[in-house]
N, C-alpha and C positions, 0 to 999 in steps of 0.2 A: 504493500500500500504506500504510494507514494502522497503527498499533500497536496496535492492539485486541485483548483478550485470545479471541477467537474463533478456530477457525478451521472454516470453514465446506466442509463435502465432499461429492463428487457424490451418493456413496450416501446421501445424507440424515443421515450423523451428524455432530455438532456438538462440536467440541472445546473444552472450557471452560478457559482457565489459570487455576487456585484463586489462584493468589499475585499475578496480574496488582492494581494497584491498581482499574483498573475491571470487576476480578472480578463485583462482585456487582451491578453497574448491568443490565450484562449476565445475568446467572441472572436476575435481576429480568423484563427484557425479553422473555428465551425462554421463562422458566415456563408462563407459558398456552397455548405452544403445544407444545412440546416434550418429553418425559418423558424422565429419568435414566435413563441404563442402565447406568454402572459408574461409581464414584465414589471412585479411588483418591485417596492424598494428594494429586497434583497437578495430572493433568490428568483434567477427570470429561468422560466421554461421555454427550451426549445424543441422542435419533434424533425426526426430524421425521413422524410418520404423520397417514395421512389421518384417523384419527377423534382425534386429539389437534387436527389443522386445522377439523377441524370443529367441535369443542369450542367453541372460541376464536370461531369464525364463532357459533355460537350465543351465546356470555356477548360480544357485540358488537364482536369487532376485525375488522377485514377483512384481505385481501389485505394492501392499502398498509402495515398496522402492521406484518405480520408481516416485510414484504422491508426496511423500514426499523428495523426493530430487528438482522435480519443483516445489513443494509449499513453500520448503523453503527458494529459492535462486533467486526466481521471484519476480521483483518490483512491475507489474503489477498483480493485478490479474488471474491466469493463466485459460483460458476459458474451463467450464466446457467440452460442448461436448468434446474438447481434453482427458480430463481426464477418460469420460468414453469411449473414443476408445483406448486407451492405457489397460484399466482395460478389456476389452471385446478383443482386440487383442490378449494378455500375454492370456489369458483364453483359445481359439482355442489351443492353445499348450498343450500336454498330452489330448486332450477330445479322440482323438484316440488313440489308444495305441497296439503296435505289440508286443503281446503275444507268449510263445509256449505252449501248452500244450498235454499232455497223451492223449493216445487215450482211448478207453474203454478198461478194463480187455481181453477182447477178440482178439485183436489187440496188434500188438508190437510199439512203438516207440511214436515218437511224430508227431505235426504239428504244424505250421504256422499261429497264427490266428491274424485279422483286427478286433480289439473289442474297443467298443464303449461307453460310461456312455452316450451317448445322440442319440437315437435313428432317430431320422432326418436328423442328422448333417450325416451318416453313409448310409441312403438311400439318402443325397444329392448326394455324391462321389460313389457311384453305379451306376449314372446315366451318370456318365463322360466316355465318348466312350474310353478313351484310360487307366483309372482306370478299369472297367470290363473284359476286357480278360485278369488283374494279377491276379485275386480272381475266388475264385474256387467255391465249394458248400457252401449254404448259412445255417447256423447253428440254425439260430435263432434270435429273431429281434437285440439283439445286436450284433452281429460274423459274421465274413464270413471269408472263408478257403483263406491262400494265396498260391500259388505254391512258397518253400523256394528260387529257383532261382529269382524271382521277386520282394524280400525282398526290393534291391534299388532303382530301376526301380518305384516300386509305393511311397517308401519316397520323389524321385523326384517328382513326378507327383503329390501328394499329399500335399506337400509344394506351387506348380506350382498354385494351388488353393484356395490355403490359410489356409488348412487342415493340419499343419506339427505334423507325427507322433511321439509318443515317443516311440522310438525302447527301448523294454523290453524283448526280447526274447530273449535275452543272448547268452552266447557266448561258442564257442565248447574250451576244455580247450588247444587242439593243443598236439605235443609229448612234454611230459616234457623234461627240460634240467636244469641241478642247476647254475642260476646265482646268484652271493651273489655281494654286493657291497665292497670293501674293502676300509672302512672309516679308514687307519692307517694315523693318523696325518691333517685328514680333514671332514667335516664331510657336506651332502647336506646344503644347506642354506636354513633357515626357508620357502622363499617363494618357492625354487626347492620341498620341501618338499611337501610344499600345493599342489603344481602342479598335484606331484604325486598323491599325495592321490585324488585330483578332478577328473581328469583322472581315478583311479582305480574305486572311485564310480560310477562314471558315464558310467562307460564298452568303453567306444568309444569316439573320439573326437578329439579338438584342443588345444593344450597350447598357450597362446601368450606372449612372452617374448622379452625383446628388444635384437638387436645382440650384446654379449659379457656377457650375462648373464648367460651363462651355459643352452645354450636348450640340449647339448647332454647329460651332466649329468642328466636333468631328463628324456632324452632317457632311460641312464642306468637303472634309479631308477624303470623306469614301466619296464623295463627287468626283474632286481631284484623280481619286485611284481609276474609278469606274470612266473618266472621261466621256460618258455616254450622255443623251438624255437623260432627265433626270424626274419623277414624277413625287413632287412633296405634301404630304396628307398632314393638315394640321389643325387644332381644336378650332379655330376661330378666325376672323378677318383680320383682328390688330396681331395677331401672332402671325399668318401672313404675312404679315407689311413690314414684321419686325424681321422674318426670315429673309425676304427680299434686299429687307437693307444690310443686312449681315452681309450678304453672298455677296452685294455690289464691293462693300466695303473689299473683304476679306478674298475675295478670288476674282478671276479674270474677267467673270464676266460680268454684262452691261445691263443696264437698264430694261434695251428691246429687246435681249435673249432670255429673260423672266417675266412669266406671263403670271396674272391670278387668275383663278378661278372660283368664284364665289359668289354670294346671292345676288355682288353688287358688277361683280367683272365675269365674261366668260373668255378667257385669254386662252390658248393653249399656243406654247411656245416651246424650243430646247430646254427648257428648265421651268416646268410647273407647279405654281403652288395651290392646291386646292384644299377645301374647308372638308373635314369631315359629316357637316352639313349639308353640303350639297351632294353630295355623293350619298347623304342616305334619305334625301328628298323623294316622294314618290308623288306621281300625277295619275290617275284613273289604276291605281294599283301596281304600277309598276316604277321600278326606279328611271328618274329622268337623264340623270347624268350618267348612265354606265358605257357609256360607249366612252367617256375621256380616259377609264382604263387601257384604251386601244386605240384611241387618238393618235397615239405615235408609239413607234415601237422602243416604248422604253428600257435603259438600258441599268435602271435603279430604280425602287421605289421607297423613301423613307416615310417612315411613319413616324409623327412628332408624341409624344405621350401616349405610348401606347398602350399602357393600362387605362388607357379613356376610350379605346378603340371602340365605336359602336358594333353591334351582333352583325349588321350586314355587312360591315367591313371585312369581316371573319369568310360570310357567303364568296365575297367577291374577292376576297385574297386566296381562296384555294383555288380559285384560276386562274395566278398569277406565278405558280411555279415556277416556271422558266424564267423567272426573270427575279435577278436579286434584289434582295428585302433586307433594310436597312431600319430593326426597330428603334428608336431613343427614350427612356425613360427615368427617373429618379427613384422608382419602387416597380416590381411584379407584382405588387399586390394588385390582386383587381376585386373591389367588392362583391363582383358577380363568381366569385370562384372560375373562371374560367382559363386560368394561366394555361393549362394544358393545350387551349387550342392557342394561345401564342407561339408556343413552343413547336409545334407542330405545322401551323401555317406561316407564321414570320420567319420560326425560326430560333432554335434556344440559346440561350446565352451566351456571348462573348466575352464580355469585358464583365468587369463589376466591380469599382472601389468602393470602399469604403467612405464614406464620411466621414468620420473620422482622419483618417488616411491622409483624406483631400487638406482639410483643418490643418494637419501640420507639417505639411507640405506651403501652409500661410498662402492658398489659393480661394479657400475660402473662411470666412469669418468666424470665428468661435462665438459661438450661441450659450445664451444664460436659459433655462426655461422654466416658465413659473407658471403653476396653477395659484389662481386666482380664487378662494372658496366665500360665496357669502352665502345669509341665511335668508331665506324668504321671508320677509312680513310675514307674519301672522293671520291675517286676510286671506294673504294668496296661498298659504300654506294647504289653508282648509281648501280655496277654490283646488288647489290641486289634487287636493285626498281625494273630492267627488270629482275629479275628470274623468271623462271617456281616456283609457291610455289611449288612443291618438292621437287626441288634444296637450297629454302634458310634456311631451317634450319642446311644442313652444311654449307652453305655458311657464316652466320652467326657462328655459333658456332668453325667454323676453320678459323676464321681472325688470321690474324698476328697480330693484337690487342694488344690478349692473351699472346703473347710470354712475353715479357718482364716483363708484371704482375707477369707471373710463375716463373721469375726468382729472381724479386725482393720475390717474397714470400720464394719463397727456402730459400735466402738470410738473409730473417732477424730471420728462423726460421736455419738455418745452425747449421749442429751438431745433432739435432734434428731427428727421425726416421721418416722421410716423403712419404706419398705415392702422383702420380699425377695420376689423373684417368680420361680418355675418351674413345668416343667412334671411331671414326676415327683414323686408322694405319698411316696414311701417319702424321698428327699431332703429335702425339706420337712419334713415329719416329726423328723429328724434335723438339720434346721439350726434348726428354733423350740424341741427338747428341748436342742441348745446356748448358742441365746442369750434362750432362759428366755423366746420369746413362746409370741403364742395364732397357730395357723394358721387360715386358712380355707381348705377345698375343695370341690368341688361335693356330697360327703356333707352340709357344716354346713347347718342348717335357714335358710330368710329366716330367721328371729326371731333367730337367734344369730348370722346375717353382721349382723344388720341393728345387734345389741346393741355389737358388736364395735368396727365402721364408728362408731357414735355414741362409744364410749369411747375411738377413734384421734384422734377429729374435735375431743374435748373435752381431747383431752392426757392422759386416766387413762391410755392406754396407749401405748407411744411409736414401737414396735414390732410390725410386725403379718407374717406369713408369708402370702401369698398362693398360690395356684393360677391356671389363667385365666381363673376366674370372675371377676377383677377386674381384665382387660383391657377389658372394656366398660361403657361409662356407667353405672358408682361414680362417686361424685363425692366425693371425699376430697380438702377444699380445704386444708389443711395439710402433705399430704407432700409434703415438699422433700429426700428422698435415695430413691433408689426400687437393687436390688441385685439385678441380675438374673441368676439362674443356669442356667436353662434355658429355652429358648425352642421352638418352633414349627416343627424344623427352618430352613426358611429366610423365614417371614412378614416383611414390610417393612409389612405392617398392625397386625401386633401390634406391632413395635418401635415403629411411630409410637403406639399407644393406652399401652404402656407408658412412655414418655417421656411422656406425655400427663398419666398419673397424676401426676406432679410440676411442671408446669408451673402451674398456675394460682398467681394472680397471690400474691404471699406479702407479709403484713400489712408488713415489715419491710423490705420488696425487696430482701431475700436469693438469692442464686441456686441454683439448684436445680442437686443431680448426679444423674446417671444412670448408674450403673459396669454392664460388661455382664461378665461372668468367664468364658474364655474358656480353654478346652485346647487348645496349641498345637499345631501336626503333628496336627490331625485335621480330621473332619469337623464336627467342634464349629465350629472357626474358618471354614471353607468360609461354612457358615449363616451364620453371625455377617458375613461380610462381606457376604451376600445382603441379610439382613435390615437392615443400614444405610445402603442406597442409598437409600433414599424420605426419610430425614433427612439425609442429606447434598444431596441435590434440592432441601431446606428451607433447605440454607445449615448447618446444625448438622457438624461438625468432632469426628471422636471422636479423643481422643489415645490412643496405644498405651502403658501402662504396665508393665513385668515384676511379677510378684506382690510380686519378692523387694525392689523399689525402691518399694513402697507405707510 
């Protein structure tokens, strides 16, 4: 028995001691394989699953790392059976393998082949009713033919059974287009670097990067690699407008070779940006924009936030096989549970720093984070005891409570580039009519988010009231206090894009707070602790403060 802050148990979950000194060598080691699932003060669970083992088998660690990062950080001896279902898990990965190959001299072109080094494991998934009708003529005992349109279709479905393929069949090169990066006076950072190149080896996939890290510069950089068209899928219009200006800045290309596409532009140019909204827009039942998947014969496709990916995007990315997938995101978590079909149709992970990592490398800003807890009046206590539960989680999260917390926080951070962010308009409303800002919500025009965002950015205004229209790639490089009052029920995606807003790196290397304001005894605080597991997974530590001790 050695004293390691681990303790390793049959059922696959991993107990972490926060206060251990080799606390965090440890998180460090299990992160790529592992995912957080509760993260109280002191001891945080984590649980080992097949597609977290597989992840990690994809961005290149094997078996060996994995048993030797829990043998060496486990107090207990860690139980054998675990270690050979981790060794035997990792292994299922790559035993299928989606080939292309030549036909015979006699014949033109190629095909699609499901090939196998273990001949059982290949007659197992032949016999799955809904694997058979994507495979076509059967080759020989290891091969069988796939029809190329059912490339994703059977990655799903072959994940869905513990079979996850390793797509090898490469990729069509798309029309060329010359993208160059123009490093004058800057140049990617080692870890955007790695990114890139994970990503380029790998044909297909996800980066994961924390928000403020530069995900769109290594957008550009697989631009750069890829030199093709290039087709960019992103949450929103001002996130558009921001990627456009990035790419003019940061690489060769112009103005007129980036087209948008979106409710207000239908551009399609060598380098397109479009909204994930249009593309899942429908007219008399059917999608209206689906032909811009095939507008041009793209030669990349990046997806911006791709834990935000809408379900049809899922539909219409499994018939983009052939053509590389470049996901970017700050967390896998998706609240719909459905990381499996990222993995499967994007494409599973490549890169993944840490947070942390990023932090002390002084790329981006060290964060303080504080739960905010008050009590409800008396009044609302009771309206809350008789609510319908649907009603109390606004009911909770919109006390008057709140008000005065946000003011005194404004208060002592005054001067300061402050964002307050919730989910409720009529709140909002009400806390920028007290502390005399401007709100934005998804009523303001782009020209007035956009006027707004430039006068936060410049210091004319110091203060800004959000919605969560600016949860996603804004790029607001100065707020260093972000005050959050209501949140997403329980999102650990929005916590982490929320803290995100305040992390990039601050001129002064000042550190950035994050206060989350919280109504105690309800279902306010329930969420609130849901929604801070994916940051404490990061290593981030929120401290719990009473209102009346602020």
């Amino acid at each position: 028995m050695n004293d390691g802050p681990l303790i390793v148990q049959s059922d696959k979950t991993l107990l972490l001691e926060v206060d251990h000194p080799n606390a965090e060598s440890a998180r460090r080691a299990i992160a790529p394989f592992a995912e957080l699932e509760r993260a109280p003060e002191h001891v945080h669970t984590y649980r080992i699953t097949p597609l977290g083992l597989w992840n990690a088998r994809a961005a290149g660690h094997d078996a060996e790392q994995v048993v030797d990062a829990l043998m060496t950080h486990s107090r207990y001896a860690v139980p054998n059976a675990l270690l050979v279902d981790v060794a035997d898990t990792m292994d299922r990965y790559g035993r299928l393998t989606l080939e292309k190959e030549g036909l015979a001299d006699s014949e033109e072109g190629t095909r699609l082949v499901l090939r196998t080094t273990d001949r059982p494991v290949l007659e197992e998934v032949l016999r799955h009713k809904k694997i058979k009708p994507l495979t076509g003529e059967r080759l020989d005992d290891l091969a069988v033919v796939v029809h190329p349109s059912e490339r994703g279709t059977l990655k799903q479905e072959l994940l869905k059974i513990g079979w996850p393929a390793e797509d090898l069949a490469g990729y069509v090169d798309g029309e060329a287009h010359p993208i160059d990066l123009q490093e004058d006076g800057w140049h990617l950072r080692p870890y955007q670097q790695h990114a890139v190149d994970g990503f380029w080896h790998g044909g297909s996939g996800v980066v994961v990067l924390p928000c403020g890290a530069g995900k769109t510069l290594v957008g550009a950089g697989a631009m750069a690699a890829a030199k093709a068209t290039t087709l960019i899928l992103v949450t929103n219009t001002v996130s558009a407008r921001q990627w456009k200006d990035e790419l003019i800045k940061r690489t060769t290309l112009t103005e007129d070779e980036i087209g948008e596409y979106s409710g207000a532009r239908k551009e399609i140019r060598p380098v397109t940006i479009a909204t994930y909204q249009v593309l899942t827009t429908k007219r008399k039942g059917a999608y209206a924009h689906l032909d811009l998947l095939d507008a041009r014969d793209w030669g990349l496709v990046v997806y911006d936030e791709v834990h935000l990916l809408p379900a049809p995007i899922f539909r219409m990315t499994a018939d983009l096989q052939a053509r590389r997938r470049l996901g970017l995101t700050a967390t896998l978590v998706r609240e719909d549970g459905r990381e499996a079909d990222v993995f499967s149709l994007i494409g599973p992970k490549r890169f993944d720093a840490p947070w942390k990592d990023i932090e002390a490398q002084g790329y981006i800003a060290p964060a303080d984070c504080v739960e905010v807890r008050v009590s409800l009046p008396d009044g609302q206590r009771m309206a809350y005891a008789v609510s319908e539960p649907e009603e109390r989680y606004r009911l909770a999260s919109c006390s008057d409570a709140k008000l005065p917390v946000v003011e005194k926080l404004a208060k002592q951070h005054a001067g300061e580039p402050t964002l307050v962010i919730g989910q409720y308009l009529d709140q909002l409303h009400e806390v920028a009519e007290r502390l005399g800002a401007e709100v934005i919500t998804g009523e303001t025009t782009v020209k007035e988010r956009q006027r707004l965002y430039d006068a936060f950015r410049s210091g004319e205004i110091t203060t800004l009231v959000v919605s969560k229209v600016a949860n996603f790639s804004i790029d607001l490089p100065e707020a260093s206090v972000a005050i959050q009052i209501s949140g997403t029920f329980g999102s650990r995606q929005e916590e982490a894009q929320r803290l995100g807003r305040v992390l990039r790196p601050k001129g002064d290397g000042r550190t950035a707070h994050f206060y989350t304001i919280v109504s105690r005894d309800t279902v306010d605080a329930d969420f609130a602790a849901h929604r801070q597991r994916f940051l404490a997974e990061q290593g981030y530590a929120y401290r719990i403060v009473d209102a009346d001790d602020l």
